[in-house]
C-alpha positions as CSV (number, residue, x, y, z in Angstrom):
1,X,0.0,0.0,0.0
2,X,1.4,3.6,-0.7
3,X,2.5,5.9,1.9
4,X,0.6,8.8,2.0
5,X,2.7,12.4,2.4
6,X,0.5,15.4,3.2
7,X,2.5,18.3,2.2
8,X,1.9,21.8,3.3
9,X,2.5,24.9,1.7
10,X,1.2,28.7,2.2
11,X,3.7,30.9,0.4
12,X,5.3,31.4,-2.5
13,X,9.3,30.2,-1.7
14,X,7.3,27.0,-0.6
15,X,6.0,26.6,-3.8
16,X,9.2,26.9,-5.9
17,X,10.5,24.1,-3.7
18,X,6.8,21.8,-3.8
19,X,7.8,21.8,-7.6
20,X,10.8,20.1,-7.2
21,X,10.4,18.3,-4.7
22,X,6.4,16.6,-6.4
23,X,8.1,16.0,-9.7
24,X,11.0,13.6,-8.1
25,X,8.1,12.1,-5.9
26,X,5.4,11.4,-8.7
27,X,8.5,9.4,-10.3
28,X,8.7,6.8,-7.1
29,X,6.6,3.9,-7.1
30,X,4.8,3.6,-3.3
31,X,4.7,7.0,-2.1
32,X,2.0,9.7,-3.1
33,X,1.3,13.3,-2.1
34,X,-1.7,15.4,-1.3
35,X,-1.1,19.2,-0.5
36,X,-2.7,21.2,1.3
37,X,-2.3,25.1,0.5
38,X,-3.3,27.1,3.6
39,X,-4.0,30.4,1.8
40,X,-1.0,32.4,3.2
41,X,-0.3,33.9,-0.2
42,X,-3.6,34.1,-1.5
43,X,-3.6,36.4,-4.6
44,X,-2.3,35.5,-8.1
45,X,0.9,37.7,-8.3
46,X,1.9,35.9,-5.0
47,X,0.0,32.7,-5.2
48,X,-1.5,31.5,-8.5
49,X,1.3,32.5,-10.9
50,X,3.7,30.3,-9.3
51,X,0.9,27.8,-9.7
52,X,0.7,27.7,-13.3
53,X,4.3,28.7,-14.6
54,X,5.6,25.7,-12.1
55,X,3.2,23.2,-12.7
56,X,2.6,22.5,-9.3
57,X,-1.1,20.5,-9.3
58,X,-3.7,22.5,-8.1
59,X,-4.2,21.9,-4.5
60,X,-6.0,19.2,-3.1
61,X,-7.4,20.9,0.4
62,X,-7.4,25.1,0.6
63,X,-8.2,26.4,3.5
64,X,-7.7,30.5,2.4
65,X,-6.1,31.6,5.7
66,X,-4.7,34.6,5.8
67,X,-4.3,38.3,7.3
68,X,-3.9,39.1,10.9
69,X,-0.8,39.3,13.1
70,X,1.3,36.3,13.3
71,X,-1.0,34.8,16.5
72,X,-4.2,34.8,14.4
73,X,-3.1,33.6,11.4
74,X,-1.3,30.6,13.8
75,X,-3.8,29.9,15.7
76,X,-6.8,29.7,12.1
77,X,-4.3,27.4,10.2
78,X,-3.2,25.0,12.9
79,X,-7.1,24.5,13.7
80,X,-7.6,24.3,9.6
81,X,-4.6,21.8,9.5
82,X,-5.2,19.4,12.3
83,X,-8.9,18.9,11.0
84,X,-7.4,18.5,7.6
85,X,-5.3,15.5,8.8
86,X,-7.7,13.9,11.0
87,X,-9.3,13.8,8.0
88,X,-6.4,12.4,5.4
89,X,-5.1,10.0,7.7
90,X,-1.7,11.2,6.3
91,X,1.6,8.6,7.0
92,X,3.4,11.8,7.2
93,X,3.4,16.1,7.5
94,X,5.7,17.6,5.3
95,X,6.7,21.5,5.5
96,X,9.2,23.3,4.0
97,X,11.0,26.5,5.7
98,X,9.8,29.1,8.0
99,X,6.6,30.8,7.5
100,X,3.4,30.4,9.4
101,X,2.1,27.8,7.4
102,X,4.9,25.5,8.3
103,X,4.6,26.2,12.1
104,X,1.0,25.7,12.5
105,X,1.2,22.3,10.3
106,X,4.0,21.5,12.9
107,X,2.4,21.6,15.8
108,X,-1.0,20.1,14.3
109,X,1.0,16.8,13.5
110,X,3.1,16.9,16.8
111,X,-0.2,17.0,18.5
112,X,-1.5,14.6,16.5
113,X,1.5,11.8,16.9
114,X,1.9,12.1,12.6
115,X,5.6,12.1,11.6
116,X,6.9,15.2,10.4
117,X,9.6,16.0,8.0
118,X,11.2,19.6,7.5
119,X,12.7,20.3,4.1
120,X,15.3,23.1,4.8
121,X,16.1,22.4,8.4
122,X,19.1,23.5,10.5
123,X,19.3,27.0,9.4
124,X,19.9,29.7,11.6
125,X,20.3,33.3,11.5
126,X,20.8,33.7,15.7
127,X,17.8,36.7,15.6
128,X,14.9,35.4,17.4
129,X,13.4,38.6,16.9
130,X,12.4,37.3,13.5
131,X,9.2,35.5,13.4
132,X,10.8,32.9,11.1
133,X,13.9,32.0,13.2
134,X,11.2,31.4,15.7
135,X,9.0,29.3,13.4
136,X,12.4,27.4,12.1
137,X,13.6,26.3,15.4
138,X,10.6,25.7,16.6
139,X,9.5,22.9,13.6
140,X,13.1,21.5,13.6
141,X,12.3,20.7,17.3
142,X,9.3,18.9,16.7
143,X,9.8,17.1,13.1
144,X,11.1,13.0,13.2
145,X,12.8,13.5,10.3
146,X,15.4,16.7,9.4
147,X,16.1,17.2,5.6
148,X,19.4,19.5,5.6
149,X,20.8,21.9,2.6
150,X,24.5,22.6,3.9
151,X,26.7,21.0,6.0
152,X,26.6,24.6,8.3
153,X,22.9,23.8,8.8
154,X,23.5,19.8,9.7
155,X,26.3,21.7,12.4
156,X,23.6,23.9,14.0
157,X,20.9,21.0,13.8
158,X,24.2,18.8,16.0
159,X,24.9,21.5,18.5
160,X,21.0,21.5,19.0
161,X,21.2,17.8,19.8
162,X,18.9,16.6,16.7
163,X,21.6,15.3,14.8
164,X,20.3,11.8,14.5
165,X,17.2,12.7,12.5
166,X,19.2,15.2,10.5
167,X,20.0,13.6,6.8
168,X,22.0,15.9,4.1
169,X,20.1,16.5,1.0
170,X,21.5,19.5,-0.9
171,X,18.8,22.1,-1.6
172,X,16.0,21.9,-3.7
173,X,15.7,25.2,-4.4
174,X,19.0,24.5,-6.7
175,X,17.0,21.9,-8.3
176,X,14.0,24.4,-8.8
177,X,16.6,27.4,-10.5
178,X,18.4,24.9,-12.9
179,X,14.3,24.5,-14.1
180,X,13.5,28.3,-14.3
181,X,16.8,29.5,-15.4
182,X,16.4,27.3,-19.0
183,X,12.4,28.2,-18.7
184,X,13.2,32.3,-18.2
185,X,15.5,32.6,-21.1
186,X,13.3,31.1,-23.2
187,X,10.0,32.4,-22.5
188,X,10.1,35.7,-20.3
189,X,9.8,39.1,-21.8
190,X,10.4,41.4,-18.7
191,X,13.7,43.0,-19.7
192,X,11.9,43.9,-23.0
193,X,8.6,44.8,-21.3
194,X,10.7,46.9,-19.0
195,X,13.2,48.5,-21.4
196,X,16.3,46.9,-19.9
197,X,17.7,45.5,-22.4
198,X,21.1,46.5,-22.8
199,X,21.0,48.3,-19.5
200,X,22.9,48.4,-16.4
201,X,20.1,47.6,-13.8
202,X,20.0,45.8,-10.1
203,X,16.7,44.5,-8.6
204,X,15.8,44.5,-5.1
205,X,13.0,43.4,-2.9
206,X,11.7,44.0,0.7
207,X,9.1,42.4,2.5
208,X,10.3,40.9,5.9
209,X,8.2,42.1,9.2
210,X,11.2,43.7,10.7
211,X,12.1,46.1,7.8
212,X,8.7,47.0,6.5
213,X,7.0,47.7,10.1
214,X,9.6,50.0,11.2
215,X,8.9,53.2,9.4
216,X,12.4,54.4,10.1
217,X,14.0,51.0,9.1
218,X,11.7,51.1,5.8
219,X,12.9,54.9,4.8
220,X,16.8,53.7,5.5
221,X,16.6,50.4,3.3
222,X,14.7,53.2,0.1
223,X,17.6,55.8,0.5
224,X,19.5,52.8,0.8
225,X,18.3,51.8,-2.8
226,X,17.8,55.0,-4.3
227,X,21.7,55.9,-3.3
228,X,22.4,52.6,-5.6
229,X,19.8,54.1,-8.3
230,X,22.5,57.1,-8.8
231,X,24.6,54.3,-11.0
232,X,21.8,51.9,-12.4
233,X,18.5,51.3,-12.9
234,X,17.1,49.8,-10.0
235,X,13.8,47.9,-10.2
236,X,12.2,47.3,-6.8
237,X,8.8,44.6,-7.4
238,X,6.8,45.7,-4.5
239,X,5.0,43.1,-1.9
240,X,1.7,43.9,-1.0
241,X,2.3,44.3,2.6
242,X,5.3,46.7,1.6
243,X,3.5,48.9,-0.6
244,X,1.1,49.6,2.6
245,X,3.5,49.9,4.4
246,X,5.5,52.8,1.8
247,X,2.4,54.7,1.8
248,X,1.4,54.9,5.9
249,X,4.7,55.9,6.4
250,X,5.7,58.5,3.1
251,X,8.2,57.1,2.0
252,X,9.6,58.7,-1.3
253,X,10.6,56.1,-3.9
254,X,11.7,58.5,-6.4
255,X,14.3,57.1,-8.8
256,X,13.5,53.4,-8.3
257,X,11.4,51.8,-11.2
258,X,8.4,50.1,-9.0
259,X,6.6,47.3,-10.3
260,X,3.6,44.8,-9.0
261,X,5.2,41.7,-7.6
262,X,6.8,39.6,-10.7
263,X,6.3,36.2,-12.2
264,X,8.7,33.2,-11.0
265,X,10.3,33.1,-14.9
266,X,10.2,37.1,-15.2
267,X,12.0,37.2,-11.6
268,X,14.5,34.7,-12.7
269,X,15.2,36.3,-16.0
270,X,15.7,39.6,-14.3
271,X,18.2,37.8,-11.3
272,X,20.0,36.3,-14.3
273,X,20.4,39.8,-16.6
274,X,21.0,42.1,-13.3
275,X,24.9,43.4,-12.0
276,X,23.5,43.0,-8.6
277,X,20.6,41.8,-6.4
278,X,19.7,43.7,-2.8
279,X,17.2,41.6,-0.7
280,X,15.7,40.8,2.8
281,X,14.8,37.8,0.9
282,X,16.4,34.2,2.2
283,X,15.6,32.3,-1.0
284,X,17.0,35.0,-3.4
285,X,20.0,35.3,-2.0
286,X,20.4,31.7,-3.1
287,X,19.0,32.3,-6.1
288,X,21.0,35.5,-7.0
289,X,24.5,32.9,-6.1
290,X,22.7,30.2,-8.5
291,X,22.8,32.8,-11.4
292,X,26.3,34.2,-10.3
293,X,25.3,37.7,-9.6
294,X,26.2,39.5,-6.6
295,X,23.7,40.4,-3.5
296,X,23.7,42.5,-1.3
297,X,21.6,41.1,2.2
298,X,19.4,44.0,3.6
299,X,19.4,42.7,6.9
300,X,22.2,42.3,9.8
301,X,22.4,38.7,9.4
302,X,21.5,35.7,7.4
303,X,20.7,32.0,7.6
304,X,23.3,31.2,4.5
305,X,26.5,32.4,6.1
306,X,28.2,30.3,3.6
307,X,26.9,32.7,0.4
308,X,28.9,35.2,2.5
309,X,32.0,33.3,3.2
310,X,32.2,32.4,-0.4
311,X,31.8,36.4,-1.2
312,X,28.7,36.3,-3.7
313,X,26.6,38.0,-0.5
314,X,27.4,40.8,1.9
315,X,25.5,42.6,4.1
316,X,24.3,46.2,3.7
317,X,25.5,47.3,6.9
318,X,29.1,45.3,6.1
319,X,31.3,48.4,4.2
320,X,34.4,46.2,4.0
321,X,35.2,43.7,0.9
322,X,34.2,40.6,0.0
323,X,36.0,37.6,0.2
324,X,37.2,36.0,-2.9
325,X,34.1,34.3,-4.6
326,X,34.3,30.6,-4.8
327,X,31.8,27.6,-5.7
328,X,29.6,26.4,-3.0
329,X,29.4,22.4,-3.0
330,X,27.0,22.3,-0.6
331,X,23.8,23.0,-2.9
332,X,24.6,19.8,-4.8
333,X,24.1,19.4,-8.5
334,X,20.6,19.8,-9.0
335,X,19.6,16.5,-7.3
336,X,18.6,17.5,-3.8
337,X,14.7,16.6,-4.7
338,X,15.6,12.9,-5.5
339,X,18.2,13.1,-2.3
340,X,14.7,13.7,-0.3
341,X,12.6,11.3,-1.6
342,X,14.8,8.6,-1.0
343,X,15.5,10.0,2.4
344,X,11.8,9.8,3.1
345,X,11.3,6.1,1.8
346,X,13.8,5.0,4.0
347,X,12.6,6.6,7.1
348,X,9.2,5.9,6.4
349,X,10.1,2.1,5.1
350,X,10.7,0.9,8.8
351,X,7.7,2.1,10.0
352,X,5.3,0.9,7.0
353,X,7.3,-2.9,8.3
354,X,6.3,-2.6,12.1
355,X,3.1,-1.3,11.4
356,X,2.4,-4.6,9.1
357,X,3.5,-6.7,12.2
């Protein structure tokens, strides 16, 4: 009989990696997938997009959660989620990252005795004043079975004491680029539709609680970007909550070429054209390192210390040079999805034999 995987996803980084990581399972004989898509990107630039271009199967539960602080939106989803897998019966929870949609699904199946697995454990910026350091650590605590990307987070998940359910995978999002990178050349038209082409341009984006809440913080990060709009077009796809967020507090954007959020393939392209990438964004500073360009982290830290070690990434508030930039082996080759799946039948494997007994 087939194991049954419930995956869980809410936002849009967790899509990219659901695309990887459902093609290398749809190829494995005995294990099968419903997802569940709590609703925490909801509209189509953030949600639906992703959907088609990545040809991620429309959901199989959607529970269309979102809004409110971080508490309410919790608290709705893991009520949503364990009803969902009382329901489904799943073999196993998987979640992927750090957003709300992975901690509530965490603690439904923790309550619920139902094995979890965490694609993209062990990393660690050290600021639990972010909500998803908070929502990381807390899921790598309660998940059976730790799916690693780097050998730095397999260190954190050993000094944490969870190094025997830890298992290094490489990252999928590499597997998910290597897709978009061939799909983007071929089929985007942003740098036309933008008139970039055969310009000097960088692309940033904001949209983490700690830089668009703090009015201050949010006006520093612009004149930040605007100072780096005095030698290139910078365009600057502007989040939802970050465009409120601009507005309540006045910020001037002057000089920086705004546009709605942007297509996975039309983001790509533009990562893959650009001299530089600035970011609060986790997953785009590994993407901006997959297409070789260089990023700058607009934040004081980062959960992929090792993009900065291999100087591709500094951070904005770091004025001194990079190091030498350097290949990162840690990613893999493009096979981390496949590096999961068989992680997964093993683990589950014993289980599905005393279960039989």
């Amino acid at each position: 009989m087939a194991r049954r995987i419930l995956t869980v996803v809410g936002a849009r980084p967790q899509f990219i990696k659901a695309a990887a990581f459902s093609r290398a399972l749809r190829a494995e004989p005995g294990l099968e997938e419903r997802l569940v898509h709590t609703g925490q990107h909801f509209d189509d630039n953030m949600s639906g997009v992703f959907f088609r271009e990545l040809g991620v199967r429309p959901p199989d539960i959607s529970l269309d959660i979102h809004g409110g602080g971080h508490g309410q939106m919790t608290g709705r989803m893991l009520e949503a989620l364990e009803a969902a897998m009382i329901e489904d019966r799943p073999d196993a929870v998987l979640v992927y990252g750090d957003t709300n949609s992975t901690l509530a699904a965490a603690l439904a199946a923790a309550k619920l005795h139902i094995r979890l697995i965490h694609i993209e454990a062990g990393l660690r910026s050290h600021n639990r004043r972010m909500p998803e350091e908070v929502n990381r650590v807390l899921t790598d605590h309660a998940a059976d079975l730790l799916l690693a990307p780097t050998r730095l987070a397999m260190a954190n998940l050993a000094a944490e004491g969870l190094a025997d359910r830890a298992r290094l995978v490489g990252d999928v999002m590499y597997d998910a680029t290597l897709h978009a990178i061939a799909e983007a050349r071929r089929g985007s038209s942003i740098l036309q539709r933008l008139g970039l082409e055969g310009r000097p341009f960088a692309i940033a984006t904001v949209h983490r609680a700690e830089n668009t809440d703090d009015p201050a913080q949010l006006a520093r990060i612009v004149a930040y970007l605007r100072r780096a709009a005095g030698q290139r077009t910078v365009v600057f796809p502007v989040h939802p909550r970050t465009a409120l967020r601009l507005a309540e507090a006045g910020v001037d954007t002057g000089g920086l070429m705004l546009t709605e959020p942007l297509s996975y393939f039309d983001l790509h392209r533009l990562v893959d054209a650009a001299e530089l990438v600035m970011t609060d964004s986790g997953g785009l500073q590994k993407e901006a390192y997959f297409h070789r360009t260089p990023c700058i982290t607009l934040r004081d830290e980062t959960e992929w210390a090792e993009t900065i070690e291999a100087g591709w990434n500094r951070l904005w508030t770091d004025p001194g040079p990079a190091p030498e930039r350097r290949d990162i082996p840690d990613y893999g080759a493009g096979a981390a999805a496949t590096a999961c799946v068989a992680a997964i039948r093993a683990f589950l494997e014993p289980h599905a034999a005393m279960e039989a007994a």
